[in-house]
C-alpha positions as CSV (number, residue, x, y, z in Angstrom):
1,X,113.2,103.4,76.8
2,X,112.1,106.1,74.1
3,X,114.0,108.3,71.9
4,X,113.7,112.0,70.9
5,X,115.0,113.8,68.4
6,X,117.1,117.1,68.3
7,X,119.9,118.7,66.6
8,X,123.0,119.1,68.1
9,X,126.0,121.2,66.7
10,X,130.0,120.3,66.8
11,X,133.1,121.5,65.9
12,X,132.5,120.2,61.9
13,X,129.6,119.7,60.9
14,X,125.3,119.6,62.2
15,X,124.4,116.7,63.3
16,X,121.3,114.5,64.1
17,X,120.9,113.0,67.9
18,X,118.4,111.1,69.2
19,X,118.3,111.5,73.1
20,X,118.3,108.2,75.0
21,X,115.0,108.8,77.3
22,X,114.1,106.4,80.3
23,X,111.3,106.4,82.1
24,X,110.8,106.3,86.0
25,X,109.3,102.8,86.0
26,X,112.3,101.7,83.9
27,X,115.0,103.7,84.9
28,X,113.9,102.2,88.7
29,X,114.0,98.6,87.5
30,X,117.6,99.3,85.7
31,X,118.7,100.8,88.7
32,X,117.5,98.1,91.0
33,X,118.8,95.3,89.2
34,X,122.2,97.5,89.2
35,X,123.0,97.1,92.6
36,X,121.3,93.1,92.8
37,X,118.1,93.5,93.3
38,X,116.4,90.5,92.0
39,X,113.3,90.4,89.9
40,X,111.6,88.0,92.4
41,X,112.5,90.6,95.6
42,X,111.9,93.8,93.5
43,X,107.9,92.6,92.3
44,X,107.4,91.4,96.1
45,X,108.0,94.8,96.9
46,X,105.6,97.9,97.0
47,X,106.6,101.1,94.6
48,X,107.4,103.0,97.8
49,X,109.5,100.5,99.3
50,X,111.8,99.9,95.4
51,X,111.9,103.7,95.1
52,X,113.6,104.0,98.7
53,X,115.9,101.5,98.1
54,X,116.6,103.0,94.6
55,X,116.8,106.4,96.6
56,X,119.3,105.1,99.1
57,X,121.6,104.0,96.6
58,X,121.6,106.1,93.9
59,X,120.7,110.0,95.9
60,X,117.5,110.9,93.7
61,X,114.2,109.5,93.0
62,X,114.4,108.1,89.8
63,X,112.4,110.4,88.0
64,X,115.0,113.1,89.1
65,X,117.5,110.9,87.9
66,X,116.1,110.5,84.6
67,X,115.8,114.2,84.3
68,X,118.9,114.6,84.4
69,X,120.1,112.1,82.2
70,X,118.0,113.4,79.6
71,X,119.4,116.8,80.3
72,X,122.7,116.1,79.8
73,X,122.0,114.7,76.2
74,X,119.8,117.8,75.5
75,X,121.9,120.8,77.6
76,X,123.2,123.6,75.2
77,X,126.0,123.8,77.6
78,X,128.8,122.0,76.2
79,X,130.8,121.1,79.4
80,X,127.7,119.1,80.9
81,X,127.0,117.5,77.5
82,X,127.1,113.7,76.7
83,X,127.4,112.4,73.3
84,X,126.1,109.1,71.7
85,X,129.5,107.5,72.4
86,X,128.9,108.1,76.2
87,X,125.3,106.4,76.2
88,X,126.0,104.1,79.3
89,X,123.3,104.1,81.6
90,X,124.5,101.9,84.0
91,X,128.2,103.5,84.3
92,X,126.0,106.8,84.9
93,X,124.3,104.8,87.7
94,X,127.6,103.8,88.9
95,X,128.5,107.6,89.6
96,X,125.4,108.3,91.4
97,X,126.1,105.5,93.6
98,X,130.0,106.5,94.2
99,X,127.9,110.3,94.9
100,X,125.8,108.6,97.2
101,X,127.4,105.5,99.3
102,X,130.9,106.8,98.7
103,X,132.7,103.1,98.2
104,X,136.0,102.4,97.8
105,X,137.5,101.2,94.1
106,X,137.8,97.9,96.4
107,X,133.5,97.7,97.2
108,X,132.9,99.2,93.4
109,X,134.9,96.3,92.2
110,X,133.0,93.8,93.9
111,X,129.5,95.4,93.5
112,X,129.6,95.9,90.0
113,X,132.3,93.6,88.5
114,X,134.2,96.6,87.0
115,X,137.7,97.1,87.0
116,X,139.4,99.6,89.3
117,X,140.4,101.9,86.5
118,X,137.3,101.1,83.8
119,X,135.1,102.2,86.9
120,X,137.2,104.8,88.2
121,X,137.0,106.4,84.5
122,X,133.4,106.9,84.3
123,X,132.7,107.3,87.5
124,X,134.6,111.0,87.3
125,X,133.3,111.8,84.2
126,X,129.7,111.1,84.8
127,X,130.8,113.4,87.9
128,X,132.0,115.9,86.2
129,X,129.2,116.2,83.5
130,X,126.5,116.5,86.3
131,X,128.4,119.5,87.8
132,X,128.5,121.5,85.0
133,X,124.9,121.2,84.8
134,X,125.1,124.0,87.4
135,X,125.4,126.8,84.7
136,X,121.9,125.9,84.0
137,X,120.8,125.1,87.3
138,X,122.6,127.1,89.9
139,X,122.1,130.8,88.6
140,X,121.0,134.2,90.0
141,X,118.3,135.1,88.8
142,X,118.0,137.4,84.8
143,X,115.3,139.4,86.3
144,X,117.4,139.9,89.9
145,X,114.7,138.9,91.9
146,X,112.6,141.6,90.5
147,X,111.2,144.0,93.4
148,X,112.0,141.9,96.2
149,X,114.7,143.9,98.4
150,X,115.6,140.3,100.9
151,X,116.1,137.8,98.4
152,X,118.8,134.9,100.0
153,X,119.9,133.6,103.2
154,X,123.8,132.9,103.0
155,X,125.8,130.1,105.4
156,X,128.9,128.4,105.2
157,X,128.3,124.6,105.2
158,X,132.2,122.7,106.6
159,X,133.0,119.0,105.0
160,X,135.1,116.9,106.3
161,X,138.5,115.7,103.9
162,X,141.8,114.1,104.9
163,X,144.4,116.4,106.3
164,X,146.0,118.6,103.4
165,X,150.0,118.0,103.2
166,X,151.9,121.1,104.8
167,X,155.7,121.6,104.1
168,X,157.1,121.7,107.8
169,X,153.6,120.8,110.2
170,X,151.5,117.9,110.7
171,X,148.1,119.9,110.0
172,X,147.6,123.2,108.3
173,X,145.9,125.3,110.4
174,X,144.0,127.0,107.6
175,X,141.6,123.9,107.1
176,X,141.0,123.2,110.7
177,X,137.1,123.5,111.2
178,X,135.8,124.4,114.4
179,X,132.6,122.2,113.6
180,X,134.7,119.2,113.3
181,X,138.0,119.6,115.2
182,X,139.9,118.4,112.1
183,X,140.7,119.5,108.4
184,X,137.9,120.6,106.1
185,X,136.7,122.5,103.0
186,X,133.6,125.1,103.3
187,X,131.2,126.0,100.7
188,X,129.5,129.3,100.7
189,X,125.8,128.4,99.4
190,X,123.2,131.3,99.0
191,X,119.8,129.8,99.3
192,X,116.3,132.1,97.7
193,X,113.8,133.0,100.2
194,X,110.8,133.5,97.7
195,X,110.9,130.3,95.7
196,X,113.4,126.7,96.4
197,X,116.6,127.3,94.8
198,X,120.0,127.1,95.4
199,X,121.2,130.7,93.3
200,X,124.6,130.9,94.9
201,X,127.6,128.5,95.0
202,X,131.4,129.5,96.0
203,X,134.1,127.5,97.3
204,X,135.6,125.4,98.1
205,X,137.5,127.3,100.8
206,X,139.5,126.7,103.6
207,X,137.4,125.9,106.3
208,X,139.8,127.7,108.7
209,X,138.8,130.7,106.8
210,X,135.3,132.7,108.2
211,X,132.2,132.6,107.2
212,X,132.2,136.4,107.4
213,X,135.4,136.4,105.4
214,X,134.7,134.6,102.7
215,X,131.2,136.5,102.9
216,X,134.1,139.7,102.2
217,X,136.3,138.8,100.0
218,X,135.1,136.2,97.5
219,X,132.5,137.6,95.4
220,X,129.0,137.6,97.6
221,X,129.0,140.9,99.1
222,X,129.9,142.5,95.9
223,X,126.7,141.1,94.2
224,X,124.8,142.2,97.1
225,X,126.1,145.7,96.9
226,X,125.9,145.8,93.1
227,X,122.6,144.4,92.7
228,X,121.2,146.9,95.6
229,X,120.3,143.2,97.5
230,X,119.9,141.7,100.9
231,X,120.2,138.8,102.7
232,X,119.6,137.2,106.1
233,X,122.6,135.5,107.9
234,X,123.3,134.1,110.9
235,X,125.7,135.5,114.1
236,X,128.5,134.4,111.9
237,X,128.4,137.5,110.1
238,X,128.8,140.8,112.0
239,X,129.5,144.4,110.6
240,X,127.0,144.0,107.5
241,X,123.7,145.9,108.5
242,X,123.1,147.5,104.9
243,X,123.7,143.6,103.3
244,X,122.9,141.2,105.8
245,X,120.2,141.2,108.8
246,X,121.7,138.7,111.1
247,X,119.5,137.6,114.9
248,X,119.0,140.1,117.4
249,X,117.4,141.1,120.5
250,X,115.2,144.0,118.9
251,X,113.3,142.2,116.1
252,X,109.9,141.9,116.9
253,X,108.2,138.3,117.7
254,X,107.3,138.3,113.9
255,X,110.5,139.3,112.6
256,X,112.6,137.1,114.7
257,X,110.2,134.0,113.6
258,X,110.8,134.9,109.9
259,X,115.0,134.8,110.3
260,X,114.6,131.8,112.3
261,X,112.5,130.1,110.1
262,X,114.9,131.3,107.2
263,X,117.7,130.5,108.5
264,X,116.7,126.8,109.4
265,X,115.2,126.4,105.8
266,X,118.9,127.1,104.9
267,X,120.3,124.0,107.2
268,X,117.3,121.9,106.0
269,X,119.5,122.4,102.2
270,X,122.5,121.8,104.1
271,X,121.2,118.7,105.4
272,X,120.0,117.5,102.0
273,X,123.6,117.3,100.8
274,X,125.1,115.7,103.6
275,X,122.6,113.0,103.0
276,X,125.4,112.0,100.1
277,X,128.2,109.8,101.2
278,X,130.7,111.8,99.7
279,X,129.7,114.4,101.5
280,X,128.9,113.4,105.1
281,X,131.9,111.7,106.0
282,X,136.0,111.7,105.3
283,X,136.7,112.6,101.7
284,X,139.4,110.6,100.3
285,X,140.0,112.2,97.2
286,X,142.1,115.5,95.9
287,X,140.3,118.8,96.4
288,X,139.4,118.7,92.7
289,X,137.2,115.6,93.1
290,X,136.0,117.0,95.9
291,X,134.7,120.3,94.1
292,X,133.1,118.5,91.4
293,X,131.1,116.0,94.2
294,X,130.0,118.6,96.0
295,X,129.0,120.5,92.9
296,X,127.2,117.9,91.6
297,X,125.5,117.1,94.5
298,X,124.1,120.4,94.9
299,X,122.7,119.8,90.9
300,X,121.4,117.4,92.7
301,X,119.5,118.3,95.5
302,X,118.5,121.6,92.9
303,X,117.0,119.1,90.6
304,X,114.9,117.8,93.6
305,X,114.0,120.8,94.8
306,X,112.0,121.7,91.5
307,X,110.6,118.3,90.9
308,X,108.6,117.6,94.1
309,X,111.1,117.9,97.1
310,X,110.9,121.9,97.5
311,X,112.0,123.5,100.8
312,X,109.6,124.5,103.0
313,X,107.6,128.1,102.1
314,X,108.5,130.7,104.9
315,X,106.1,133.1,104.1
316,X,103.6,131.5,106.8
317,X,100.9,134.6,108.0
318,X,99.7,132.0,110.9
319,X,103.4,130.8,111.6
320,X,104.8,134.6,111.4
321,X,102.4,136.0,114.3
């Protein structure tokens, strides 16, 4: 563990903070030990096989995870930020774990001998703080992708949650998903085609709602058309041919490679955050909590993207003929 120095600024008055810094070696023993590892079974062990497990419990390699630790001590945004009083690396763990495995207060209890309510506590606010890292990480571009005239792909991505309450039915049809046959929420996520980031984020929304709807009316086709943009969809969005190029019988070979290539790029993200617990299965929780999972999931994933796990590059000459 290793300190470093900034200067932070409160309401009152300047003040000195030294940023708790672990590294990967350390924050993967921490971690490890965490969730009963011993010391005997983790030194048996190859690197490859500890960071797997350390993956599979916690979502993120544990240099990403240390990343962003250190980022929330050092983030200028004040929403994200941590302060010396919330210096708990193990109840930061914890939330990466309820992101990841999803356990009930019940399994928390037991794995980490916390109380329901002690755990439940941090658990949300670590949460919390790693979603509003998305004001630094989750942004459109300054320079507006510069020249570049097809700059995202766009899909809805449908998770599951418990059946919202309706006053006289016993479902609300506005959440039913066709993916799932039951009650879900849908995320609008816009993905870069030049480099691996997420640069669009908007929901959640009823998943009984469109894709092309929510494309219409909730903010993404007026940044296309204000930012002189265009993106590539899939059949899910009709009536668009000035914003969106969606599949169709006269692209060329070439053309048709590059959408379809684009497009599953886009799932392969999808697919990244369903690899969370909280995410691939029922939610429990209120559609709050369920905002801030999936929102910090996708910090997430966007952190991994830029430290070693990038998506796939589309712009393949020999794959494109």
């Amino acid at each position: 563990m290793s300190l470093s120095s900034t200067d932070v600024s409160s309401s009152e008055e300047e003040a000195s903070f030294e940023a708790v810094v672990y590294t990967s070696d350390e924050l993967l023993k921490i971690g490890l030990r965490l969730v009963n590892y011993t010391v005997r079974r983790i030194k048996r062990a190859t690197r490859k096989t500890n960071i797997e497990r350390f993956v599979g419990h916690f979502g993120g390699k544990p240099d990403v995870i240390s990343l962003i630790w250190e980022d929330l001590q050092l983030t200028d945004n004040e929403e994200a930020k941590i302060g010396k009083d919330d210096l708990f690396i193990d109840h930061y763990l914890m939330a990466l774990h309820a992101l990841k495995r999803y356990p009930t207060e019940l399994e928390r209890e037991a794995a980490f001998d916390i109380s329901h309510a002690y755990g439940r506590d941090w658990v949300w606010f670590f949460v919390y703080k790693i979603r509003c890292l998305k004001y630094d990480k989750i942004l459109w571009p300054e320079d507006n992708f510069g020249d570049d005239l097809w700059v995202i792909t766009v899909d809805g991505t449908h998770c599951w949650i418990q059946e919202p309450r309706h006053e006289s039915w016993s479902m609300d049809t506005r959440y039913f998903s066709h993916k799932f046959g039951k009650a879900a929420l849908n995320y609008e996520l816009g993905i870069a085609l030049s480099t691996s980031r997420l640069v669009w984020m908007n929901g959640p929304f009823p998943a009984g709602e469109s894709d092309n709807k929510t494309f219409k009316t909730r903010g993404l086709m007026k940044k296309l058309e204000e930012t002189g943009k265009r993106g590539i969809a899939d059949g899910g969005y009709p009536g668009h041919p000035q914003l969106l190029s969606t599949p169709n019988n006269h692209d060329s070979k070439a053309v048709k490679k590059f959408k379809s290539r684009a497009l599953k790029r886009h799932e392969k993200f999808n697919g990244m955050t369903k690899t969370f617990g909280c995410l691939s299965g029922r939610f429990r929780h209120s559609i709050d909590r369920f905002t801030h999972c999936f929102e910090a999931v996708c910090v997430i994933c966007q952190y991994q993207l830029e430290n070693g796990e990038p998506l796939y590059d589309i712009m393949i000459e020999e794959l494109l003929k």
